[in-house]
VEXTIBA-492552 format. One record per residue (C-alpha): residue number from 1; residue in one letter; y, x, z negated. Coordinates in steps of 0.02 Angstrom, whole numbers, plus 32768, in hexadecimal, padded with zeros to 4 digits. Example, Ala and Ser with C-alpha at 12.3 -4.5 7.8 and 13.67 -1.06 7.14 Angstrom:
residues 2
NODE/num/residu/yy/xx/zz
NODE/1/A/7F1F/8267/7E7A
NODE/2/S/7FCB/82AC/7E9B
END
This chain:
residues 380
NODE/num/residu/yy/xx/zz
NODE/1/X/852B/851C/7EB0
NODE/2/X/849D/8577/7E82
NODE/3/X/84B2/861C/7E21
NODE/4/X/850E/869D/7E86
NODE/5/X/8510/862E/7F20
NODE/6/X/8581/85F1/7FA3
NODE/7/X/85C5/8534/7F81
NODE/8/X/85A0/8505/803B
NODE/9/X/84F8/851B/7FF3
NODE/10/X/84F6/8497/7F7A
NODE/11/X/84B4/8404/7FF2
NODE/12/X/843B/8447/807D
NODE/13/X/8448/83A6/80FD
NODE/14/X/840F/8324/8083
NODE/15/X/83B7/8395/800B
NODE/16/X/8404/83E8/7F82
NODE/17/X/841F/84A4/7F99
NODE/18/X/83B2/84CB/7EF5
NODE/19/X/831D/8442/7F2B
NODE/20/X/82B2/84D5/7F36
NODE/21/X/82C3/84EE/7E83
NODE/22/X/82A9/8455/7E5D
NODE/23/X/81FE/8444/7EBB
NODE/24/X/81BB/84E1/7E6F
NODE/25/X/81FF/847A/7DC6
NODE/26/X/8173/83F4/7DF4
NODE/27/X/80CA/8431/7DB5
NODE/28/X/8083/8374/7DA5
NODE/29/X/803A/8389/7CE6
NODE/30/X/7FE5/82ED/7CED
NODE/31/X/7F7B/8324/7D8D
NODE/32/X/7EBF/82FE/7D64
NODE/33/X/7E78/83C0/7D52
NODE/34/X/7F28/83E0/7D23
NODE/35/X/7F37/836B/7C7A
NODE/36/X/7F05/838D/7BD9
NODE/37/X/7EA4/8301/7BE0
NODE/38/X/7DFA/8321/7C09
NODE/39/X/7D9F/8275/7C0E
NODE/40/X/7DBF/820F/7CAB
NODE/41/X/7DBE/816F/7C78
NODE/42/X/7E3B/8194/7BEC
NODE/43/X/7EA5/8205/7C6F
NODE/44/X/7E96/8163/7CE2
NODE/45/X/7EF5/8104/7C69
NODE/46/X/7F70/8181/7C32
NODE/47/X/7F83/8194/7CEC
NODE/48/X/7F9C/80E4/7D1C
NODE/49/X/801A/80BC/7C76
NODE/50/X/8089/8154/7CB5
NODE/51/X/809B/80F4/7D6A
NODE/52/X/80A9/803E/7D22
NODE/53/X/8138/809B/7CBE
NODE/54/X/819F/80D0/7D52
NODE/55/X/8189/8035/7DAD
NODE/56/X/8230/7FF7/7D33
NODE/57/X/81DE/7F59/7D55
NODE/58/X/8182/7EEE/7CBB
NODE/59/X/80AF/7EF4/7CC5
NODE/60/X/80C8/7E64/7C50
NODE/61/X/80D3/7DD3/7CDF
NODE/62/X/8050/7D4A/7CBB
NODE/63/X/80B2/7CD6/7D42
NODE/64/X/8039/7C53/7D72
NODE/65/X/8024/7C66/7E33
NODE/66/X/8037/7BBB/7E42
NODE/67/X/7FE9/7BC1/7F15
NODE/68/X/8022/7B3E/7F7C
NODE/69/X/7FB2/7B47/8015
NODE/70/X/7FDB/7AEB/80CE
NODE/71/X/7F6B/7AA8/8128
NODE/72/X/7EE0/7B10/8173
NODE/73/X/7EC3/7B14/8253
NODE/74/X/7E3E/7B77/829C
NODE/75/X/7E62/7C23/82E9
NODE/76/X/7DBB/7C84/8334
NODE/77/X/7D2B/7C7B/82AE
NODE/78/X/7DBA/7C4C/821D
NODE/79/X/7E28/7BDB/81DC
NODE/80/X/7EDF/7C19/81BB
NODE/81/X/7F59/7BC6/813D
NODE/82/X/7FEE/7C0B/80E5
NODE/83/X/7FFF/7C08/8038
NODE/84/X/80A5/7C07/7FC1
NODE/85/X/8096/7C5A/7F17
NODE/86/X/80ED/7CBD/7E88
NODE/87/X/80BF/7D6E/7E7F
NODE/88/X/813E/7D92/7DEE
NODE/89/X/81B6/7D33/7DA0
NODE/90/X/824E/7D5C/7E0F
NODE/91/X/821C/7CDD/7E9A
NODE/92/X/8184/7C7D/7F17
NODE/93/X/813F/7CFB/7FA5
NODE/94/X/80F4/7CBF/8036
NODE/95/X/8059/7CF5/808B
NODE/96/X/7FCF/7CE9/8118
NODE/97/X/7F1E/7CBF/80DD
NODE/98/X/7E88/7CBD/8144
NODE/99/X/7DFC/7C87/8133
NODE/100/X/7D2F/7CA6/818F
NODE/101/X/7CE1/7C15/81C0
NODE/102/X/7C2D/7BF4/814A
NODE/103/X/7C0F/7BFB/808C
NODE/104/X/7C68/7C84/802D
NODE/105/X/7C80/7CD2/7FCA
NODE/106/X/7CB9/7D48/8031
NODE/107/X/7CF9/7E01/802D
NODE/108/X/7DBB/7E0C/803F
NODE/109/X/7E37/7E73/8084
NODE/110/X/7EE5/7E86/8020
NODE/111/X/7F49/7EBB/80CF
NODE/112/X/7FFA/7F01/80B5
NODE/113/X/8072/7F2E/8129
NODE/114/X/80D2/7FA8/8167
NODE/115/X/8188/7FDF/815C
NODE/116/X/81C9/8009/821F
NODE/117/X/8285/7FEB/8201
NODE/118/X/825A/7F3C/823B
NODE/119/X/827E/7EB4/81B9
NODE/120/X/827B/7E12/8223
NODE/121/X/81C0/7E02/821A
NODE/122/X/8144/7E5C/8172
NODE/123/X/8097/7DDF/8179
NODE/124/X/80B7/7DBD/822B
NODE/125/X/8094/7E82/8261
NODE/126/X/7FD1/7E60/8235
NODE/127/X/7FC6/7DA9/823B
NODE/128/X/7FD4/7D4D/82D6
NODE/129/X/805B/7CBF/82A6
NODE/130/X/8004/7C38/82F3
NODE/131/X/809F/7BC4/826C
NODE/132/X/811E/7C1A/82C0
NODE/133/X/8136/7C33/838B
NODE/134/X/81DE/7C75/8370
NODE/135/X/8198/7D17/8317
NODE/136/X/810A/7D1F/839C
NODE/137/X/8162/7D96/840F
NODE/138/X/819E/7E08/837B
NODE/139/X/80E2/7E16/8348
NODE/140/X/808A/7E21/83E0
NODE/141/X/8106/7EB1/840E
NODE/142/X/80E4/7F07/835D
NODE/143/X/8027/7F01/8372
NODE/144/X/8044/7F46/8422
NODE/145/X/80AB/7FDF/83C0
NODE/146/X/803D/8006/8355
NODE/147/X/7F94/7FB1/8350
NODE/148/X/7F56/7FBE/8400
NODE/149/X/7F81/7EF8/841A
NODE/150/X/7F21/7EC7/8376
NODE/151/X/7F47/7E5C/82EB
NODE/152/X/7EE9/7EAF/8261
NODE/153/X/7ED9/7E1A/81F7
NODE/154/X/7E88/7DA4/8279
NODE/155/X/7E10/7E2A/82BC
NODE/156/X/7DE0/7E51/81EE
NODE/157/X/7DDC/7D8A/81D4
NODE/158/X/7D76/7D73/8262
NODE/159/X/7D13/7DF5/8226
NODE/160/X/7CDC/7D9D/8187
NODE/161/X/7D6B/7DD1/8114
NODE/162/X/7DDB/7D57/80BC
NODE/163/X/7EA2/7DC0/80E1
NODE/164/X/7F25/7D90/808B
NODE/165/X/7FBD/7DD0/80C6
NODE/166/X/8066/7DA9/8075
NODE/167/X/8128/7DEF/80A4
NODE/168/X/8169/7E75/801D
NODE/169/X/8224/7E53/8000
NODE/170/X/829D/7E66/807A
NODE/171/X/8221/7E50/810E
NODE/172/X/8202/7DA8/8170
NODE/173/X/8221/7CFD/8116
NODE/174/X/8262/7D73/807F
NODE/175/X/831F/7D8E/8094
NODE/176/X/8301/7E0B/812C
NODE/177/X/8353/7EA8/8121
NODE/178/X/83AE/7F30/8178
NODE/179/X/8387/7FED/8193
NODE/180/X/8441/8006/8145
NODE/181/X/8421/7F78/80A7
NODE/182/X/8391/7FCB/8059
NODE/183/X/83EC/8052/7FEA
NODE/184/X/8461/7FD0/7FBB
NODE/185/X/83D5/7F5E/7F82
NODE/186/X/837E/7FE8/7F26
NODE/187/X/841A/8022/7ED0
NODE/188/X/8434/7F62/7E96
NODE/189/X/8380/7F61/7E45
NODE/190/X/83AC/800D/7DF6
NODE/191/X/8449/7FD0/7DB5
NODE/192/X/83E7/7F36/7D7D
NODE/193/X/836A/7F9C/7D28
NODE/194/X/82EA/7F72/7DA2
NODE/195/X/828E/7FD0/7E43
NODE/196/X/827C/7FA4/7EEE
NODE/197/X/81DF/8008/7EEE
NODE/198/X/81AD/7FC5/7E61
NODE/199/X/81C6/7F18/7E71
NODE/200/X/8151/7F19/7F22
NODE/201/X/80CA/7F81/7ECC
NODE/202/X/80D0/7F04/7E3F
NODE/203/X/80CF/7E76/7EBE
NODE/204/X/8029/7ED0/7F1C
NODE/205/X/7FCD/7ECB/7E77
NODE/206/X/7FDA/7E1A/7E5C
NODE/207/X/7FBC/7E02/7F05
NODE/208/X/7F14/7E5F/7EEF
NODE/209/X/7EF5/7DF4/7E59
NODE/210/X/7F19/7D3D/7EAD
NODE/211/X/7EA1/7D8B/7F21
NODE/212/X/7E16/7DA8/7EA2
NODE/213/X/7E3A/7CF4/7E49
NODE/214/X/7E09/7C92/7F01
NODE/215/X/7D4F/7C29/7EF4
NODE/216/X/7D3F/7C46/7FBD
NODE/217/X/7D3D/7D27/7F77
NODE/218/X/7CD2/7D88/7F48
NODE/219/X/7D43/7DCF/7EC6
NODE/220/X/7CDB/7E7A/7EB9
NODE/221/X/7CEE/7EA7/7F65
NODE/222/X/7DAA/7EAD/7F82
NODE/223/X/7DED/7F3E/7FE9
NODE/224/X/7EBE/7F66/8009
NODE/225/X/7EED/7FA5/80B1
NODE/226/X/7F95/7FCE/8105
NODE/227/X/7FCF/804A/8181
NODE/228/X/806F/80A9/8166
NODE/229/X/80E5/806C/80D8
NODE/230/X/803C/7FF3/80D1
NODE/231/X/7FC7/8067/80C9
NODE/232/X/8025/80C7/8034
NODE/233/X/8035/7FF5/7FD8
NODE/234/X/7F7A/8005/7FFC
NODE/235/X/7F48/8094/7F9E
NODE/236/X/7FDA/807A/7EF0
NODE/237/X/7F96/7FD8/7EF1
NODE/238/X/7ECC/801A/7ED8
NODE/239/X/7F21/8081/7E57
NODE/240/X/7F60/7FF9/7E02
NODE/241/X/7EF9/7F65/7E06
NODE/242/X/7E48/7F63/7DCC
NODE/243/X/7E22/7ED5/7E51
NODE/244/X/7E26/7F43/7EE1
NODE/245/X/7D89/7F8C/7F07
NODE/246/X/7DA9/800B/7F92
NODE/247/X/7E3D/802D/7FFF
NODE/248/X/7E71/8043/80BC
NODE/249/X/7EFA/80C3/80C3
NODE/250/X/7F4C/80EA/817A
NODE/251/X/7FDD/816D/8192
NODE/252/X/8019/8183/80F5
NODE/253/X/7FEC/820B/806C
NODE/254/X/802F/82A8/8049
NODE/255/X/8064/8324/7FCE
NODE/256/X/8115/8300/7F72
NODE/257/X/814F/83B9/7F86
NODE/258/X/8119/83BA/804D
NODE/259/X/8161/8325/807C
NODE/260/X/820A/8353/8023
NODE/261/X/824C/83CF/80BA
NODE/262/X/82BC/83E5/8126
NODE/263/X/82BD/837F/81AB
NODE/264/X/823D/82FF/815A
NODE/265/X/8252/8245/8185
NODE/266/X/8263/8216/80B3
NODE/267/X/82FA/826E/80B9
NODE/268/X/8353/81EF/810E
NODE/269/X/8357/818E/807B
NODE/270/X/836D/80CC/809E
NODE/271/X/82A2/80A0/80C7
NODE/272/X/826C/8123/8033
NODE/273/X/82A6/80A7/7FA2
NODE/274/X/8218/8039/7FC6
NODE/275/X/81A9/80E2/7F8B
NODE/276/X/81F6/8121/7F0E
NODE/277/X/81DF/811C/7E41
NODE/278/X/8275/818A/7DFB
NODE/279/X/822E/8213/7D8A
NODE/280/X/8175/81F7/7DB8
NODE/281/X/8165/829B/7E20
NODE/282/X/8182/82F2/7D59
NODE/283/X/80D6/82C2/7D45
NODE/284/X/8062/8290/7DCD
NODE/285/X/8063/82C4/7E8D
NODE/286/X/803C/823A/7F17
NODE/287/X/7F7E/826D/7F21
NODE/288/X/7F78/8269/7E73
NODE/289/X/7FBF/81A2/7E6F
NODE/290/X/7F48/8181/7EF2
NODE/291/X/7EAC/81DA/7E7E
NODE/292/X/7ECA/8150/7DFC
NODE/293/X/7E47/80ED/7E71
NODE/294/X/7DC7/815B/7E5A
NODE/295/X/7D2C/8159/7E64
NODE/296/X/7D3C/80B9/7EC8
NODE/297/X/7D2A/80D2/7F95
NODE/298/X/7DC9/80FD/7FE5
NODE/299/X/7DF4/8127/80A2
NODE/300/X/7E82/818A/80D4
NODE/301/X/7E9B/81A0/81A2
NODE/302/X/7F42/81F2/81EA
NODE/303/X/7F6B/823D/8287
NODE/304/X/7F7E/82F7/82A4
NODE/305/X/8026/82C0/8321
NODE/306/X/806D/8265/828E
NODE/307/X/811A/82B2/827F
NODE/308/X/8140/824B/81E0
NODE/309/X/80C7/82AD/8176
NODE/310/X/80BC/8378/8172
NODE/311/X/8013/83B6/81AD
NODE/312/X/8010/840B/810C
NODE/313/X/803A/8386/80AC
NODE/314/X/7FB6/832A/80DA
NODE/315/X/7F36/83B8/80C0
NODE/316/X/7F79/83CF/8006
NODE/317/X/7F7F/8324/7FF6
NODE/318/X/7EB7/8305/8031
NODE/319/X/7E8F/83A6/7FD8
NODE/320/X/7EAB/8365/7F29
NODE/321/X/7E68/82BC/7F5F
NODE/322/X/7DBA/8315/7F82
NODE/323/X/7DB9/8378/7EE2
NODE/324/X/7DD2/82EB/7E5C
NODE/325/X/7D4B/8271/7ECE
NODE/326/X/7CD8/8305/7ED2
NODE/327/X/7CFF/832D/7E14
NODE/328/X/7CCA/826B/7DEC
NODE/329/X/7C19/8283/7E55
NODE/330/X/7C5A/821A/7ED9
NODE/331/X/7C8F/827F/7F69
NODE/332/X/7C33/820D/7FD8
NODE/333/X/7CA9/817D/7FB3
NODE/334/X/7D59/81DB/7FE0
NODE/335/X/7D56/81F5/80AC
NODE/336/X/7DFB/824D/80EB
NODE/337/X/7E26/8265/81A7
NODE/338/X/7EAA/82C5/8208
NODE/339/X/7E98/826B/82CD
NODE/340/X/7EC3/82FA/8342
NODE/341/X/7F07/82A2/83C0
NODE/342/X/7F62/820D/835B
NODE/343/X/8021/8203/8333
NODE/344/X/8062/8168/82B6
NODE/345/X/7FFD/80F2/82FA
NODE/346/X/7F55/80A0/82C8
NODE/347/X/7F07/8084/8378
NODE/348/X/7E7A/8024/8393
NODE/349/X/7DF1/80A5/8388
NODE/350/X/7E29/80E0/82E4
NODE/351/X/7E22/8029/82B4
NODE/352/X/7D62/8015/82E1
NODE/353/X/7D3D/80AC/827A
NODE/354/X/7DA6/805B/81E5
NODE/355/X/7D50/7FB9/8204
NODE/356/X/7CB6/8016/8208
NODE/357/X/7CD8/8071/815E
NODE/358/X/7D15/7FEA/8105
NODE/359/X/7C6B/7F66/812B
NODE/360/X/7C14/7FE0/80CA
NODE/361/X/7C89/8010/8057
NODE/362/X/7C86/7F50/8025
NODE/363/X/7BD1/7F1B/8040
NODE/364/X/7B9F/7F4A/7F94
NODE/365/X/7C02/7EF3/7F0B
NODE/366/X/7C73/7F79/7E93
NODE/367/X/7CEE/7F20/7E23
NODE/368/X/7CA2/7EA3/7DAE
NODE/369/X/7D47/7E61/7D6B
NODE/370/X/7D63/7DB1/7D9E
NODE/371/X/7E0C/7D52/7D65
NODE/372/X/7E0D/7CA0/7D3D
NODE/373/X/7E12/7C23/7DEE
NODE/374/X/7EB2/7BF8/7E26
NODE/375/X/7E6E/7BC6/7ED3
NODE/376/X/7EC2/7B22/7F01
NODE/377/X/7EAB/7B0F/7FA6
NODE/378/X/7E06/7AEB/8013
NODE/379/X/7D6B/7B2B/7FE9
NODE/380/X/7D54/7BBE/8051
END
């Protein structure tokens, strides 16, 4: 009960009756323009070893990928082929990889997928699963949903992008899930002194790096995209890995403080465990995460009918994006864009302007880090 209060005041639906102390408690000290640190690149790493932190899981994983690739068959100006590897320690992941026809090396696409409360399919909601007719209807109907009848990684593959698209745990060949199982899995990795949030950002970062290690691309010119729950895995995981050089981010950024209201869909709890580092919000906001990336190009689209995200939410939240590109010289790198007439959805139009965005964004190599090759399959 807060001082002098009533007790039936103590839990407002399912926030505390004192949360609005405890937001006006969160001043995010480690914001860049906020810190005491005044040089970026040493705030970037300061930055970035406060996240790895709260992940709760180790940095420290030098698994050896290990790929074991099938065999390749020809979809529409690529070859497709899945691809089994170890992205930590814990266990082998499996993936979509596709492939342009012609002599790489090629720009690539690190495509992550959404959330949806639907567990039975993960790689399948942006990669047609030409292995797997029994998952065809489940896809087909999600691309309907959401992506005007797309599948994002052919149409990126086919435009000269090698995707690689792999299920996060608990979706698709991954011990599937229910909406009802995911606090109980979180609390397990708690108890465990692990993180379900952290383990899949941990997992996208390797990801990003087996990406980078491929002969068939062009390890400079690597990009992360995702729309919803993806397009927030899109944007931690430029923050986070050095091989990404830009970033697609659909329906999904907004300030911590905004998005903590009434009503608000992360107040549900269950889907919000796959977002959330305990304690992080002491330091850092969610644009502020997201600003590790810069100066590198990053695209951020939502829709104003989103009812996930508060309208101001997403202003703050685009607001301090701006300021620390702009502060860096490179406000012509960081695009933000509120679609008036869009809801959670990433429809096709919105897609050709991403598409659009993210050819340039690439065309001109940025990240000159290149891991040793691990490629064992085909020469792309």
């Amino acid at each position: 009960m807060t001082a002098g209060g009533d007790p039936s005041d103590e839990v407002s639906g399912v926030l505390p009756g004192f949360h609005r102390a405890l937001k006006d408690e969160l001043t995010f000290p480690l914001a860049w323009g906020g810190s005491p640190v005044r040089d970026f690149e040493a705030w970037r790493r300061a930055a970035r070893a406060t996240v790895e932190e709260h992940l709760l899981v180790d940095r420290q994983d030098d698994t050896p990928y290990a790929p074991e690739f099938t065999a390749r068959s020809d979809g529409d100006g690529y070859t497709r082929e899945l691809v089994t590897l170890s992205l930590t320690r814990y266990g082998r992941v499996r993936g979509a990889l596709l492939t342009p026809h012609g002599t790489g090396p090629f720009p690539a696409v690190l495509l992550l997928h959404d959330h949806g409360s639907r567990f039975d399919i993960g790689k399948e909601k942006l990669v047609r699963p030409w292995y797997d007719d029994s998952r065809l209807a489940a896809a087909e109907d999600w691309a309907d949903r959401h992506f005007g009848g797309r599948f994002l990684g052919d149409e990126l593959a086919g435009r000269g992008y090698v995707v690689l698209c792999a299920d996060a745990l608990g979706w698709g060949d991954r011990e599937p899930l229910t909406y009802t199982r995911q606090q109980a899995l979180a609390g397990s990795l708690f108890h465990l002194g692990s993180s379900l949030a952290g383990l899949l950002a941990r997992e996208d970062e390797r990801a990003a790096g087996f990406l980078a290690s491929l002969d068939r691309v062009d390890a400079r010119r690597i990009a992360a995209a995702g729309f919803s729950m993806g397009g927030y895995r899109a944007w931690q995981t430029a923050a986070l890995s050095d091989s990404v050089a830009a970033a697609v981010s659909v329906c999904w950024m907004t300030g911590l403080k905004e998005m903590m209201v009434p009503g608000n869909n992360a107040l549900r709890g269950q889907s919000a465990f796959h977002m959330l580092h305990p304690g992080l919000a002491r330091y850092l906001d969610l644009p502020d995460v997201a600003s590790i990336a810069a100066p590198r190009p990053m695209l951020f689209l939502g829709g104003e009918r989103d009812h996930l995200f508060t309208a101001e939410g997403v202003r703050t939240a685009y607001d301090r994006l701006r300021a620390v590109w702009h502060s860096r010289g490179a406000a012509d790198r960081l695009r933000t864009e509120t679609w008036p007439d869009v809801g959670h959805a990433f429809p096709r139009r919105m897609q050709d302007a991403a598409f659009r965005w993210l050819e340039s964004a690439t065309a001109t190599p940025i990240c000159c880090h290149r891991p040793s090759t691990t490629d064992a399959g085909p020469a792309g």
